[in-house]
N, C-alpha and C positions, 0 to 999 in steps of 0.2 A: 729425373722422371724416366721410368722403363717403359717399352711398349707390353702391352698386357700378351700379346700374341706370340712374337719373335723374342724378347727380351733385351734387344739391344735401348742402346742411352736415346732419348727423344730431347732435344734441346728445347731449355726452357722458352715457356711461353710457345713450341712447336702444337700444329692441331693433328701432324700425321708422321708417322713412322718414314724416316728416309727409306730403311729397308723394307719393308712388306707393304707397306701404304696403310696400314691398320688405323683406325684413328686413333687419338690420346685420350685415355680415359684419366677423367681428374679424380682420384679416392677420397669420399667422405669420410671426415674422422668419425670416430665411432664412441661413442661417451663410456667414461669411466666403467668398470663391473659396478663400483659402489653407489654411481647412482641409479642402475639400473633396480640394485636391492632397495634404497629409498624410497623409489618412487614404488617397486611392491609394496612397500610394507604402508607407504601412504597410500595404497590400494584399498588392502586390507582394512588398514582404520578408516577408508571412509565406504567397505561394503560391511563392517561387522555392525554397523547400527541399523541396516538395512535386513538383514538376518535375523535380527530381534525382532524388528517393526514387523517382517512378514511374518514369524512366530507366534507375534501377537495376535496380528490379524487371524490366522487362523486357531488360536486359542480362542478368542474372544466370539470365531463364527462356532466354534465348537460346542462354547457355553451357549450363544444365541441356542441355536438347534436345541442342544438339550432342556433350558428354557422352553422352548415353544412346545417341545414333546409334553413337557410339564404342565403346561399352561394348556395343551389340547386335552388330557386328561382333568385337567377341575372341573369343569362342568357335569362330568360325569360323576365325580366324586360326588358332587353337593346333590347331585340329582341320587344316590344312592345313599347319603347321610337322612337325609329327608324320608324318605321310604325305610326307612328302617327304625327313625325316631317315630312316625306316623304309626307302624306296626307296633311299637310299644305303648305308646298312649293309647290306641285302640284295646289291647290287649287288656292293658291293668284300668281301663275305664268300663270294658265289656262281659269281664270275667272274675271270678273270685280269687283268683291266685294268690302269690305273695305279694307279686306289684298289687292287685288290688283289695288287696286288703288296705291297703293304707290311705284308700282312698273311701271306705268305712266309717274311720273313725268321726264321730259326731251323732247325731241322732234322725232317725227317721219315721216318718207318723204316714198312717193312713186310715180315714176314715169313711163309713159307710153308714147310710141310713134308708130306710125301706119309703115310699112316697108317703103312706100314710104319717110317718112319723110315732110310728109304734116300737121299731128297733133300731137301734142303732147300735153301732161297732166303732170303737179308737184302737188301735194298736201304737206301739212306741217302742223300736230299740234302740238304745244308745251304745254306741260301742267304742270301748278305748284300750287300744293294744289286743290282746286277745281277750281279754272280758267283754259281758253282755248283761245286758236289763232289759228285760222284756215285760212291758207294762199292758194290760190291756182292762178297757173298762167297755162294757155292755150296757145300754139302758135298753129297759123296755119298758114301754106304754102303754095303755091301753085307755079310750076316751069309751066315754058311757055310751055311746052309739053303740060300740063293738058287739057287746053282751046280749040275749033276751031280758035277762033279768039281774040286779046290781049285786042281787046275793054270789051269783060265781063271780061277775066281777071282782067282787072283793076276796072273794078264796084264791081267786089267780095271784093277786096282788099278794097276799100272803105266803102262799106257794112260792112265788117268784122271789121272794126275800129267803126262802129257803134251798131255794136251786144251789146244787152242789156244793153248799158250804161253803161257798167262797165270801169274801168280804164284805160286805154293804158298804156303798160311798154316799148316798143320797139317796132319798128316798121321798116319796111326797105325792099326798091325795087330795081332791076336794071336788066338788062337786060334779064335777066336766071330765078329770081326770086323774091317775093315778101313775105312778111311774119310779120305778127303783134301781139304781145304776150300782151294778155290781162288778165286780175285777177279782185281778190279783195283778203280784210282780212273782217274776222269776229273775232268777239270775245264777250264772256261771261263765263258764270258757267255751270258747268256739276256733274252729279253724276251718281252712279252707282249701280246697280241690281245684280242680280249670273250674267243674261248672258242678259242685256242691260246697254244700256248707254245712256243717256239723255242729252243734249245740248240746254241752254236757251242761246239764243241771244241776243247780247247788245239792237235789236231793240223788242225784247219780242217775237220770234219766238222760238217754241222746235218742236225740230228734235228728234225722237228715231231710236235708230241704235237697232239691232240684236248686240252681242258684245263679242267675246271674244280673249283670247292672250295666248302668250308662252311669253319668255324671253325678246325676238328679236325683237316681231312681234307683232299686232294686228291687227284684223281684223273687220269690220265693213261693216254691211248689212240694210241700211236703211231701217224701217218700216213704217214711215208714219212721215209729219210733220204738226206739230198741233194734230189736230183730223182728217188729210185725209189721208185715208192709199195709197202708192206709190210704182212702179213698183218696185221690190227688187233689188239693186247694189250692191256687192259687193265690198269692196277692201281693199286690206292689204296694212299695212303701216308697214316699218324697219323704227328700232331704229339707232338714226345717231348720238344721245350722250343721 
């Protein structure tokens, strides 16, 4: 053993330097290079699972996040699916268009009659695809009160079986009263606007209505037929199937 200071020999088992008085320092041995590389690389293998683990983790907070961005966005979503399907039902329940046309199809009647019970009104369209039938039957009445005297009574009654030529359906008199229900059918093609509806006739006649409907109901305000505009009439017609 050398002293670390002066470098002269230090007799074994000595604690100090004869010459300098320095004391003896005893040297650690110092471990192989190869296991110093072992023990790196048993480093290594047990930080490379921890590299993953923390990768994951933040993969996995990454997908959370984007998740959640996702997830704070659907409410909103459904909340604008909603109002935009509500806008369409309304649409093709409220108006003629093409969504509601298809909600046409089937038949619809409206009737009217005066309190005496002297007029009455049926109307009927039934519509399928773009065709139409347009039914309508009239009765009029008249009870032997109405009259001064039974002779024009019964010339109206007569008169009224010849009102415009149209068809006779029933017809019937006796003592109290008389009453003759007359009609006709039409029929052709129609199509439809936001808020008209047009009706060509089997004999080449178009009629534009003002035009619109709810679920139930539609309603129709005639605006002119052909090219000659006509006093306005309204009238709603219920769905009967």
């Amino acid at each position: 053993m050398f002293c670390v200071k002066c470098g002269k020999a230090i007799s074994e088992g000595g604690s100090f330097c004869a010459y300098c008085g320095s004391a003896a320092v005893t040297h650690v041995a110092i471990a192989p290079e190869t296991e110093d590389i072992a023990a790196n690389t048993d480093n290594s293998q047990t930080m490379t699972p921890r590299v993953q683990e923390t990768g994951a983790r933040d993969a996995t907070a990454a997908i959370a996040f984007q998740g959640g961005s996702k997830k704070k966005y659907l409410p909103i979503a459904a909340v604008v699916i909603v109002i935009i399907t509500a806008a369409i039902i309304f649409y093709s329940n409220t108006r003629g268009g093409s969504l509601g046309r298809q909600t046409l199809d089937g038949s619809w009647r409206y009737v009217s009659e005066d309190s005496r019970g002297e007029y009455g009104r049926m109307g009927t369209f039934t519509f399928s695809g773009n065709k139409f039938t347009s039914e309508t039957r009239i009765r009029v009445a008249r009870h032997v009160d109405t009259f001064e005297s039974r002779e024009r009574w019964l010339d109206e009654f007569e008169a009224q079986k010849q009102t415009r030529g149209v068809e006779i359906y029933e017809e019937g008199i006796n003592e109290s009263e008389w009453f003759v229900v007359y009609g006709g059918t039409i029929e052709g093609t129609f199509s439809t606007t936001e808020n008209e509806i047009e009706f060509i006739t089997s004999d080449g006649n178009i009629h534009v209505y003002d035009f619109s409907q709810t679920k139930n109901t539609i309603t129709l305000n005639i605006l002119r037929i052909n090219s000659t505009a006509v006093p306005p009439s309204s009238t709603t017609y219920n769905r009967i199937n």
